[in-house]
C-alpha positions in Angstrom: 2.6 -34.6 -13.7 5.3 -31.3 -13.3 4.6 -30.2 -16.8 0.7 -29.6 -15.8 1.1 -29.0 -12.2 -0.9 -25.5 -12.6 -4.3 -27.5 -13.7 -4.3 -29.0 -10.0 -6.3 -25.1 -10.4 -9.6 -25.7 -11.4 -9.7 -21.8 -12.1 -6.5 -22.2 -14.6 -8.4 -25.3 -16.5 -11.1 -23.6 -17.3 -8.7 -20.3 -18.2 -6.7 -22.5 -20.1 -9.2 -24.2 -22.1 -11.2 -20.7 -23.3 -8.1 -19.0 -24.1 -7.0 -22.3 -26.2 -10.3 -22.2 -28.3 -10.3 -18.2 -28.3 -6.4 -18.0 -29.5 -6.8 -20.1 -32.2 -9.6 -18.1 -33.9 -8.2 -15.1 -33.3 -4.8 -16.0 -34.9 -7.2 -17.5 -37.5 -8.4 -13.5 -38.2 -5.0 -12.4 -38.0 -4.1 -14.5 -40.5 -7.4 -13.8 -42.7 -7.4 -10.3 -42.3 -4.1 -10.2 -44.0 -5.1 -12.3 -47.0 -8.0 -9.9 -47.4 -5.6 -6.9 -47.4 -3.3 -8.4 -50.2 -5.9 -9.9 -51.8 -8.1 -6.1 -51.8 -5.0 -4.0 -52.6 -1.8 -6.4 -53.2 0.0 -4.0 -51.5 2.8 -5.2 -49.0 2.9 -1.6 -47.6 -0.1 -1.7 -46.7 0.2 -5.1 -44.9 3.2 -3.7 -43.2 1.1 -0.2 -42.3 -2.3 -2.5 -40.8 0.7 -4.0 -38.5 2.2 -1.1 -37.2 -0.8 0.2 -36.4 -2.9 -2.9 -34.9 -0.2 -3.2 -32.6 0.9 0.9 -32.0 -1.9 1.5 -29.1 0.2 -1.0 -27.0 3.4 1.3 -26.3 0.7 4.1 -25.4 -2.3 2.4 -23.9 -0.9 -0.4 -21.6 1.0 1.5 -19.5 -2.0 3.5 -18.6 -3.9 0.5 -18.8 -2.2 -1.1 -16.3 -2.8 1.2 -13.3 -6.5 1.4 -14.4 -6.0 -2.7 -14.2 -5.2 -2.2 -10.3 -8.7 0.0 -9.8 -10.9 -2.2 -11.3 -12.3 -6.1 -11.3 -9.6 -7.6 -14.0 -12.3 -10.5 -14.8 -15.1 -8.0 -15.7 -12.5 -6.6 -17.5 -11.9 -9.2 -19.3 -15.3 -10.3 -20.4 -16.1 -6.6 -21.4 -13.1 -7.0 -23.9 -13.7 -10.4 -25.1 -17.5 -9.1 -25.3 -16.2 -6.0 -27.7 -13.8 -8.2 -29.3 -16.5 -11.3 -30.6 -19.0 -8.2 -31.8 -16.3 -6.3 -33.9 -15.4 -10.5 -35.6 -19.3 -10.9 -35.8 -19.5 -7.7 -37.9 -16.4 -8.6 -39.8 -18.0 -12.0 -40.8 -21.8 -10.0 -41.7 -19.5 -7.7 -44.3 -17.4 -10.4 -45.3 -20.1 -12.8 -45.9 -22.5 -10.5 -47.9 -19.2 -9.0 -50.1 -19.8 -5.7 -48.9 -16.0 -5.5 -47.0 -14.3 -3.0 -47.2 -10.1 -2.6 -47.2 -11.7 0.6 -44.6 -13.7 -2.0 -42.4 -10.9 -4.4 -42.3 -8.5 -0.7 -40.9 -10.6 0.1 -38.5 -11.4 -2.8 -36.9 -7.4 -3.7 -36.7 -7.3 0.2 -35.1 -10.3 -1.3 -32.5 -8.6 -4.4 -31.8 -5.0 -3.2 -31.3 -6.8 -0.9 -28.7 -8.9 -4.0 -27.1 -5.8 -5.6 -27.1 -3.8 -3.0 -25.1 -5.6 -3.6 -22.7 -6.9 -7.2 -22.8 -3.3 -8.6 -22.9 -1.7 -7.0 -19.3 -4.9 -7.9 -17.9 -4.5 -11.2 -19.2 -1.3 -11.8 -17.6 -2.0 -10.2 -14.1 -5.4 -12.4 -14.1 -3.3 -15.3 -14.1 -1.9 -14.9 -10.6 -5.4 -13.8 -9.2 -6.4 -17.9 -10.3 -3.1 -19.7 -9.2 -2.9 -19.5 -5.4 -0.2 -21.0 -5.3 3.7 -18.7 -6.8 5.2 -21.9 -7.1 2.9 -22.9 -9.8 3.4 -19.0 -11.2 6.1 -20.4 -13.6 4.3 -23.6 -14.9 1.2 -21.7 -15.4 3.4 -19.1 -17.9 5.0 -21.0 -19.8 1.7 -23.4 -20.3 0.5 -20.2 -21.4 3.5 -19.4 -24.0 2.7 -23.3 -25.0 -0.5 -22.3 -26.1 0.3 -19.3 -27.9 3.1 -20.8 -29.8 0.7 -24.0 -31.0 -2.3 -21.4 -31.5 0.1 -19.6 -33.8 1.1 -22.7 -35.8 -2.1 -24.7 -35.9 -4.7 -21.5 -36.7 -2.9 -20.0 -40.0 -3.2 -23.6 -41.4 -7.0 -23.9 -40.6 -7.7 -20.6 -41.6 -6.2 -21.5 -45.0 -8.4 -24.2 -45.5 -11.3 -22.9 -44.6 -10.3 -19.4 -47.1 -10.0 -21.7 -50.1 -13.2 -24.3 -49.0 -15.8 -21.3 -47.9 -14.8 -18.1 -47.8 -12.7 -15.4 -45.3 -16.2 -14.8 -44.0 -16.3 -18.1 -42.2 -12.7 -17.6 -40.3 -14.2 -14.2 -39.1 -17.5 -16.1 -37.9 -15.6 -19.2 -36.3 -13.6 -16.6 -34.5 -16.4 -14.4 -33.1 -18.0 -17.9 -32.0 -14.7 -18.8 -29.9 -14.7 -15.4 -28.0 -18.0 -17.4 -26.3 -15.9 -20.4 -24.6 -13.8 -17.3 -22.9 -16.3 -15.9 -21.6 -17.7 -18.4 -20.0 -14.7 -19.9 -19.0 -14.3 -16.4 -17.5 -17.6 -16.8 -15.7 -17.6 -19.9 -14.5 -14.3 -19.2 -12.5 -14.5 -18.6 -8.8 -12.3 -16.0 -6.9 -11.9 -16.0 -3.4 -13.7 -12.5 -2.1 -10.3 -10.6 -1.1 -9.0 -10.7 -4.6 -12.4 -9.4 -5.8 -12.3 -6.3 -3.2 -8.6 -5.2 -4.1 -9.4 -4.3 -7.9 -11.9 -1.5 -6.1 -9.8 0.6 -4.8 -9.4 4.3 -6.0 -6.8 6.5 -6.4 -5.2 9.0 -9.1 -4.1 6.7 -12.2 -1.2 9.6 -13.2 0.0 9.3 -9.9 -0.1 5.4 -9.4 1.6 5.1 -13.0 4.6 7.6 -11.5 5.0 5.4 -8.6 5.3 2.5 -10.8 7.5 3.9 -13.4 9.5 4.7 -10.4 9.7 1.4 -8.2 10.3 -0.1 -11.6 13.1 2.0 -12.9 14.9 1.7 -9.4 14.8 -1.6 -8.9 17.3 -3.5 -10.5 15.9 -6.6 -11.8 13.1 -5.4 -13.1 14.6 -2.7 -14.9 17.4 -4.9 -16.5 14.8 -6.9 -17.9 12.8 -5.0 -19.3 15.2 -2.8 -21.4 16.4 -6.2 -22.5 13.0 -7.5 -23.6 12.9 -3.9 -25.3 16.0 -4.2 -27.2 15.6 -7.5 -27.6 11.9 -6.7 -29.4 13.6 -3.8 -31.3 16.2 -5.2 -33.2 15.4 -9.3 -32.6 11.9 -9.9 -33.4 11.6 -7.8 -36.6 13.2 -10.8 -38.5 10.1 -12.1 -39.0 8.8 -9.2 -40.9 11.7 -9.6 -43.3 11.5 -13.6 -43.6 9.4 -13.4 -46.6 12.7 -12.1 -48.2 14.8 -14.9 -46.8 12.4 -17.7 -48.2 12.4 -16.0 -52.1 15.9 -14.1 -52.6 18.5 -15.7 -50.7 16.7 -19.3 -50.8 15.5 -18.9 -53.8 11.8 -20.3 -52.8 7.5 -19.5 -52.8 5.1 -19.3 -50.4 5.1 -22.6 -48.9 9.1 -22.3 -48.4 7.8 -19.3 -46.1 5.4 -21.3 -44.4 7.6 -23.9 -43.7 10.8 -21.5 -42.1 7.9 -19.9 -40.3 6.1 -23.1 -38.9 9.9 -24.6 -37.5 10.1 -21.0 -35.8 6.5 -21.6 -34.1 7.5 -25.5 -33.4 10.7 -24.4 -31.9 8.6 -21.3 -29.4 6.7 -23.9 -28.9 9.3 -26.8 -27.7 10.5 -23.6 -25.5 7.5 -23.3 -24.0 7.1 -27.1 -22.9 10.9 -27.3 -21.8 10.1 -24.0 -19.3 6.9 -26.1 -17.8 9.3 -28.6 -16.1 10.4 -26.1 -13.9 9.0 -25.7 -10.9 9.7 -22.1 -9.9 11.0 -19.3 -11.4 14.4 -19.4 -9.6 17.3 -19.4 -11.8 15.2 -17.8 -15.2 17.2 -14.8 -14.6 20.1 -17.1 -16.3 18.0 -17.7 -19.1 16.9 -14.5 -19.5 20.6 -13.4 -20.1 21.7 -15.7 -22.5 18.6 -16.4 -24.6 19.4 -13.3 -26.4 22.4 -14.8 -27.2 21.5 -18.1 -28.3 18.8 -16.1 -30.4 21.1 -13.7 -31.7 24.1 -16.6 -33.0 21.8 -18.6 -34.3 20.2 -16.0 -36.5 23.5 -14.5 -37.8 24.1 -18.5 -38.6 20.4 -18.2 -40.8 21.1 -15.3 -42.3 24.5 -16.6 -43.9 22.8 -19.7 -44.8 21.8 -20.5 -48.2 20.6 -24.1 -48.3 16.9 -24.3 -47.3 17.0 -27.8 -45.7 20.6 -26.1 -43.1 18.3 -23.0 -42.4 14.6 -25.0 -41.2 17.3 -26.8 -39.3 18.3 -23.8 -37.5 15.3 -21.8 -37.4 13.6 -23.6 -34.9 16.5 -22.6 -32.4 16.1 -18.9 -33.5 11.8 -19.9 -32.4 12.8 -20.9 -28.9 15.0 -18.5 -27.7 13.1 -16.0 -28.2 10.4 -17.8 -26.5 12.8 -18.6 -23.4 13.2 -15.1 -23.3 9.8 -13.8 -23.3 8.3 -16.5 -21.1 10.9 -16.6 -18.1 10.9 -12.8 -18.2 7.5 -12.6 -18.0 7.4 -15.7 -15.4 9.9 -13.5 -13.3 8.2 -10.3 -13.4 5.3 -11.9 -12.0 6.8 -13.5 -9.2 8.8 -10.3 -8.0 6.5 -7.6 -8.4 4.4 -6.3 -5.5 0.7 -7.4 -5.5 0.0 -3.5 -6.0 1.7 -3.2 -8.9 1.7 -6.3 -10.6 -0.7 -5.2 -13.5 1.3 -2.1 -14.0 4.7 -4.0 -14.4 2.4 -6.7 -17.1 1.7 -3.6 -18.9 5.1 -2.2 -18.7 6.0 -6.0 -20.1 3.3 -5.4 -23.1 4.5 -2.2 -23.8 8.3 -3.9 -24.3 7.1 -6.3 -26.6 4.2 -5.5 -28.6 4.8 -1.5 -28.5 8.6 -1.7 -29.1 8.3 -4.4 -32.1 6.1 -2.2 -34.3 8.8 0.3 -34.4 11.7 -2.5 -34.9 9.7 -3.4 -38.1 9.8 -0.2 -39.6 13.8 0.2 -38.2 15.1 -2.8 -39.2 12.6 -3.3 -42.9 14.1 0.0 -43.7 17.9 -0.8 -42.9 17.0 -4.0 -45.0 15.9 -1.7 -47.9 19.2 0.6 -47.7 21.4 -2.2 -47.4 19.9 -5.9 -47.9 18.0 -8.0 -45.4 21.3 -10.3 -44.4 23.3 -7.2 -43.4 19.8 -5.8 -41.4 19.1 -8.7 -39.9 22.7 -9.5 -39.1 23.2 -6.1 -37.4 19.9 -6.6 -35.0 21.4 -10.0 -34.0 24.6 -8.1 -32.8 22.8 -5.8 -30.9 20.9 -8.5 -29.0 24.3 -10.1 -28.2 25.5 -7.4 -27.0 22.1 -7.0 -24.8 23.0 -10.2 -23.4 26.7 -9.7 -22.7 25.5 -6.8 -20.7 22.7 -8.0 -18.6 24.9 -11.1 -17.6 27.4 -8.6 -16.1 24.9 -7.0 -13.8 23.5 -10.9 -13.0 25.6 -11.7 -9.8 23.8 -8.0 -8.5 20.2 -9.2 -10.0 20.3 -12.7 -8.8 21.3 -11.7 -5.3 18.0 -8.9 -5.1 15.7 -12.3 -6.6 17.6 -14.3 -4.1 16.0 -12.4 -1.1 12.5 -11.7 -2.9 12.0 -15.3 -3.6 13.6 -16.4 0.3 11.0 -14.0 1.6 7.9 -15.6 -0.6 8.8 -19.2 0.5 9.7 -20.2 -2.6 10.9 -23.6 -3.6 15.0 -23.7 -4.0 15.7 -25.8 -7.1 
C-alpha cells in the first residue's frame, strides 16, 4: 500500500510504533501541565510565560545541537533523552500524586523539557533517514510522521481530560513516564547497518562545523528560501492558535468546548494533510507546495477571522489545520532529501529552530498586536504577511526547482 510504503522498514515499524505510544503521553502532559498551571494560579500570563519558555531553548540550543548531532551516535542520543525525559514525568507524577506539586516544579521541569526537547527533536528527524535506506521512501516516512503528530495532538488532550476528572493530573504524568518505555525499546531493538553507526564518531570543532553549515545553508538557494519561509511563516502564521481562545468567546460568542471543537477540526485537518502527503512517492514537486501552502493558510484564515457564525468557521478551520501542515511536512520532507549526509542533522536543527524557536516569539508579537488592536486585525495582519511569504518564494521557484531538479537527478530519484 503507497500510503505505508515506509513500514516495508522493519526499523521505521518499530520507530513508528514507540513514537505513537510516546507522543500521545507526552501531549497528554502538555495538556495536564497546563490545567495544573491555571488551576494553581488562574493566571493566563503565566500559561502564556510556561510556553515561551518550554519552547525558547529551541532557537538557541538546536542549532548547536545539531552539529553535536553529527559527532555523536543519534540513537544513544535518543534513548539518553527519552531516558531524562520519563524520569523528570516519573517525578512529576510522585509530586503530583502525593499533593506536594508545586507551580515551581511544574516551571522547571517545562525549562528541562524545552531543553530535552531541543535536542531530542533534530535528532529525531535526522534518525529517520539513518532507518529508511531507501530516499524514495524519505517522503512517505515524513509525512507518516506529521500523521502521527497531528492524531497524537487530537486524540491525547481528550484522554488526558478524562483521566484529570476520573483520577487525578498525577495519573497523565505517570501514564506518560510509562510510554517513554516503548521508545526506548523500540529504539533498542532497531538495527543499523555498522557504517551509519561509525559516521556519528567523528570529531571535529562544533563552532566551526556550525559556520560551515550556516554557510552551505545560507548559500544555497533552496534551502535558504525555505527556511526563511517556514520562519515567517512560524512568526506571524502559527501564533493564531495562541489567540483562538479569543475567537471561540468574543467574536463567537462561545465556552470551552466551542474551543475544543475549532481546535480539534484544526488538528483533523493537519492531520488529513499529513495522510494526503503519504501518497506521494517522492519529494519531487513539494517545492510547489511549499510555496503556496502559505497562501492557502494565509486566505483561509483572513476568511476565519471575518467569520462570525461558528458552524462557517469549524468549516474553514480545518483548511487553515492542513496548510500549515503541507507546509511544515514537505519542507521538512525536502530538506531531508537535499541536504548532504554531513550536514543533514545541522539543517533538522536549523528546521527546529524555524519552527519551534521562531513561534514563541510570534506569540508574544502577534498576542500583543492583538492586545493594542483586537485579535481579527492581529491575526488578519500575520495572514498578509504569510501571503506575501508565498508570493515571494513562488517568484524565486523556476531557480529553486531547477537546483532540486539536479540534486534529485543525481540521487536516482523517482520522476513523478
Amino acid at each position: 500500500m503507497q500510503t505505508l510504503q515506509s513500514f516495508n522498514s522493519r526499523n521505521y515499524r518499530l520507530f513508528f510504533s514507540g513514537q505513537m505510544l510516546s507522543m500521545i503521553g507526552s501531549f497528554m502532559t502538555e495538556t495536564t501541565i497546563a490545567w495544573l498551571v491555571y488551576y494553581l494560579t488562574y493566571s493566563v500570563a503565566l500559561l502564556g510565560l510556561l510556553g515561551f519558555i518550554s519552547q525558547f531553548p529551541h532557537l538557541i540550543i538546536s542549532p548547536l545541537a545539531g552539529v553535536w548531532i553529527e559527532q555523536s551516535n543519534r540513537r544513544n542520543i535518543l534513548i539518553a533523552v527519552q531516558m531524562t525525559m520519563m524520569i523528570v514525568s516519573l517525578i512529576l507524577a510522585m509530586f503530583a500524586l502525593t499533593g506536594a506539586i508545586s507551580i515551581w516544579h511544574i516551571i522547571g521541569s517545562s525549562i528541562l523539557q524545552g531543553f530535552l526537547s531541543s535536542v531530542e527533536t533534530p535528532t529525531r528527524y535526522a534518525f529517520i533517514m539513518d532507518i529508511i535506506q531507501n530516499k524514495n521512501d524519505i517522503t512517505n516516512a515524513t509525512a507518516l510522521h506529521s500523521s502521527l503528530l497531528s492524531g497524537s495532538r487530537i486524540i491525547a488532550p481528550a484522554i488526558a481530560g478524562i483521566i484529570i476528572a476520573n483520577l487525578s493530573p498525577g495519573h497523565c504524568f505517570l501514564i506518560d513516564g510509562i510510554s517513554y518505555i516503548a521508545v526506548i525499546l523500540a529504539l533498542l531493538a532497531i538495527q543499523l547497518e555498522k557504517p551509519v553507526i561509525e559516521q556519528r564518531n567523528h570529531q571535529s570543532n562544533i563552532l566551526k562545523d556550525f559556520k560551515e553549515g550556516l554557510t552551505y545553508a545560507y548559500k544555497f538557494l533552496p534551502i535558504r528560501s525555505i527556511l526563511l519561509l517556514i520562519a515567517l511563516f512560524s512568526f506571524m502564521g502559527m501564533p493564531y492558535l495562541r489567540i483562538m481562545p479569543v475567537f471561540a468567546v468574543e467574536i463567537l460568542h462561545g465556552d470551552s468546548s466551542t474551543l475544543g471543537y475549532l481546535t480539534g477540526a484544526s488538528g483533523l485537518g493537519a492531520l488529513c494533510g499529513g495522510i494526503y502527503l503519504s501518497y506521494r512517492r517522492t519529494a519531487r514537486g513539494l517545492e510547489k507546495i511549499i510555496a503556496i501552502a502559505p497562501a492557502i493558510f494565509g486566505i483561509a484564515l483572513i476568511t476565519f477571522s471575518l467569520s462570525k457564525s461558528f458552524w462557517f468557521s469549524l468549516i474553514i478551520i480545518p483548511v487553515i489545520g492542513c496548510s500549515y501542515i503541507l507546509e511544515y511536512s514537505s519542507s521538512n520532507a525536502v530538506l531531508q532529501t537535499i541536504s548532504d549526509d554531513e550536514k543533514r542533522g545541522l539543517m533538522m536543527s536549523l528546521y527546529n529552530m524555524s519552527v519551534m524557536g521562531i513561534i514563541p516569539f510570534g506569540n508574544l508579537f502577534i498576542s500583543g498586536l492583538a492586545s493594542i488592536t483586537d485579535a481579527k486585525t492581529a491575526s488578519i495582519f500575520g495572514a498578509l504577511c504569510c501571503i506575501t511569504g508565498s508570493i515571494l518564494f513562488y517568484k524565486q521557484l523556476p531557480k529553486i526547482e531547477i537546483l532540486l531538479s539536479q540534486i534529485y537527478i543525481k540521487q536516482e530519484i523517482i520522476l513523478e
